[in-house]
C-alpha positions as CSV (number, residue, x, y, z in Angstrom):
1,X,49.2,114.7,96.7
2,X,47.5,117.8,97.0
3,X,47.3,119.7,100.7
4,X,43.9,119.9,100.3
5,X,42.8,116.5,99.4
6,X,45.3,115.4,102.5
7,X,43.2,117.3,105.1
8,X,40.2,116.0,103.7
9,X,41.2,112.4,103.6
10,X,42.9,113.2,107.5
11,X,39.4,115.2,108.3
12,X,37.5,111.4,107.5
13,X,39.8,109.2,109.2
14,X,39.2,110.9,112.0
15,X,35.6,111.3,111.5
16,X,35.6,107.4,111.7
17,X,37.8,107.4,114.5
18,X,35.4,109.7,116.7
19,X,32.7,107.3,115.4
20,X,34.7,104.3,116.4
21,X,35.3,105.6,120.0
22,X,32.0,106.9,120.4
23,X,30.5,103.1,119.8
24,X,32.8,101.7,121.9
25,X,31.9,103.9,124.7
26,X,28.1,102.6,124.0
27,X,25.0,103.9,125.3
28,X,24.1,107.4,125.3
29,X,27.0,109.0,126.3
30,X,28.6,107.5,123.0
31,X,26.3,109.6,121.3
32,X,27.7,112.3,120.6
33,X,31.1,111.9,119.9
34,X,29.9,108.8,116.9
35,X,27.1,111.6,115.9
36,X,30.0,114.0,115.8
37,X,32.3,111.7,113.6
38,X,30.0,111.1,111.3
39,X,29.1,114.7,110.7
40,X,33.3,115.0,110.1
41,X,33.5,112.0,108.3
42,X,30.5,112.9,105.3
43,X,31.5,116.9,105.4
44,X,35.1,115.5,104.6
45,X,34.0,113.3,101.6
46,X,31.8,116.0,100.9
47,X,34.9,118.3,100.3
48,X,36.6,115.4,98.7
49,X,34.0,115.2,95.7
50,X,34.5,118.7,95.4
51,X,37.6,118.9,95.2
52,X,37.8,116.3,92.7
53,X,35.3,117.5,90.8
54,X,37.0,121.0,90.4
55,X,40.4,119.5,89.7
56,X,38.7,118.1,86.2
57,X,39.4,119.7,83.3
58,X,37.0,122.3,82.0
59,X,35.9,122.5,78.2
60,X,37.4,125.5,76.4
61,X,34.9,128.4,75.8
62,X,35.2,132.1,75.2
63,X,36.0,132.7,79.0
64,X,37.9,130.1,79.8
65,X,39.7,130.5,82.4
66,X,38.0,133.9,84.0
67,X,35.9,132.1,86.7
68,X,36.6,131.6,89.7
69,X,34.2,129.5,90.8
70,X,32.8,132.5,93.5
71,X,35.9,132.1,95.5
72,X,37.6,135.0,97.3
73,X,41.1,133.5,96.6
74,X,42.3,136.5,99.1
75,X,40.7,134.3,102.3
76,X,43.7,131.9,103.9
77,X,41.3,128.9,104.9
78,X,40.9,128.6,101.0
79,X,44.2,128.2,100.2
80,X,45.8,124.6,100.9
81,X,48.8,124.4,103.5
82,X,49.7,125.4,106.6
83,X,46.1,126.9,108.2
84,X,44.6,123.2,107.0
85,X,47.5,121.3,108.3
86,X,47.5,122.9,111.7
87,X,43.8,122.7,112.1
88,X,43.9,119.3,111.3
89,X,46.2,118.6,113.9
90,X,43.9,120.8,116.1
91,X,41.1,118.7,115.4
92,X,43.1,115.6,116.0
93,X,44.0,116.7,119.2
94,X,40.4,117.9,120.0
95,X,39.2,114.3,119.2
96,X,41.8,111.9,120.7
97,X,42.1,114.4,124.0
98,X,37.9,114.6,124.1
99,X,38.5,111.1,126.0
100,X,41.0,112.2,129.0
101,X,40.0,115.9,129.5
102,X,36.1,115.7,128.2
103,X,34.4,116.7,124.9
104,X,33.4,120.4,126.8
105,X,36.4,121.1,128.2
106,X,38.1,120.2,125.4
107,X,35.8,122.2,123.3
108,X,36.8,125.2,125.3
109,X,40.8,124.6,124.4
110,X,39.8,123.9,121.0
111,X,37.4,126.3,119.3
112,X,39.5,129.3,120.0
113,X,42.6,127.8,119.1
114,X,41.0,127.1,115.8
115,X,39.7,130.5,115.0
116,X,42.9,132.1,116.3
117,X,45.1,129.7,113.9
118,X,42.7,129.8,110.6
119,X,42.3,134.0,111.2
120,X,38.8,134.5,111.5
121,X,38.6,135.6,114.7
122,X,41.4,137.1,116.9
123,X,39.7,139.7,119.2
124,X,39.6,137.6,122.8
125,X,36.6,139.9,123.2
126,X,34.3,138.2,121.1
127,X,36.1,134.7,121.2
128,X,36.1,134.0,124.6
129,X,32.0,134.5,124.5
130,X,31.4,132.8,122.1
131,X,33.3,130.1,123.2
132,X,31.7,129.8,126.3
133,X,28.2,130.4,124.9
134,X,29.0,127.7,122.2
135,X,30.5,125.2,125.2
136,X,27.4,126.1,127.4
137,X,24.8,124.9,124.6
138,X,26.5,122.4,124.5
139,X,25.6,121.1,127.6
140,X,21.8,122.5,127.9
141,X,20.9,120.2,124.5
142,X,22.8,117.3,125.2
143,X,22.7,116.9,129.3
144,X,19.6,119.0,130.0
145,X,17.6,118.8,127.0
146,X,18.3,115.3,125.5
147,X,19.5,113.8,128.6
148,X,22.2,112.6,127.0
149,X,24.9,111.8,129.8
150,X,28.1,113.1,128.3
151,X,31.6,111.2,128.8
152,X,33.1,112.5,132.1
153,X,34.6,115.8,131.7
154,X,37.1,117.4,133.6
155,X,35.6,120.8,134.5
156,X,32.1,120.1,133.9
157,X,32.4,116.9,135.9
C-alpha cells in the first residue's frame, strides 16, 4: 500500500482514538481532545478522497501528462515516506502521551518536534515563540475564555 494512503488511514485511527479518550474522560475537559480527533479524523479521510481520487486514471488529451496538479514536487511533506511516517509517530506520541503529561505540555514537546522533522521551520528563533505563543492560546480560549477545564497538565497544572 502506498505511504501516503498509510499515514492517512494511521492519521484517522488516531483521530478516533483522541475522540474515544476524549468521551471517556466526559464532561468538559473531554472536550477538547474528542473536538481535536475529530478535526484529525475528517482532515485524514479528507486526504484519503484525495488521494484516491488522484491515483484514478486520467483521460488522454493533448497534454497528458504535463500537469501537475499545482504541486511543488520539490517540498519533502509532499512526497510519501519518511517525513509522513515519523510525524505520524509524532502525532501518536502527542495523542497517547496528552493523557500522562497534559495536552499543553505535550503540545510544547510536540509542535517543534514536528516542524523540525517535516523541515519547515528549523531556526529555534522563531520556533520556540511560536510555540509558546501557540501553547499559550491555547490556554486563554479553552481555560479562560470557554472555561473549558483542561485534563490535568503537568506544567500548567
Amino acid at each position: 500500500m502506498r505511504p501516503d494512503l498509510l499515514t492517512y488511514l494511521g492519521v484517522a485511527a488516531l483521530g478516533g482514538y483522541a475522540m474515544v479518550e476524549g468521551l471517556r474522560l466526559g464532561g468538559s475537559s473531554g472536550m477538547f481532545p474528542a473536538a481535536l480527533g475529530i478535526v484529525l479524523a475528517t482532515a485524514a479521510v479528507i486526504g484519503l478522497v484525495r488521494a484516491w481520487r488522484m491515483s484514478l486514471p486520467k483521460p488522454a488529451g493533448p497534454d497528458a501528462g504535463t500537469d501537475t496538479g499545482g504541486t511543488d514536487d520539490t517540498h519533502p511533506s509532499l512526497h510519501p515516506g519518511r517525513v509522513q511516517v515519523v510525524g505520524l509517530l509524532l502525532l501518536a506520541g502527542y495523542v497517547m502521551a496528552a493523557e500522562h503529561v497534559g495536552l499543553l505540555t505535550g503540545a510544547l514537546l510536540f509542535m517543534p518536534l514536528l516542524a523540525w522533522i517535516g523541515g519547515h521551520e528549523r531556526r529555534l528563533q522563531r520556533l520556540l515563540p511560536v510555540t509558546v505563543l501557540f501553547v499559550g492560546a491555547m490556554y486563554v480560549v479553552f481555560s479562560l475564555l470557554l472555561r473549558l477545564p483542561l485534563p490535568q497538565d503537568v506544567i500548567f497544572g
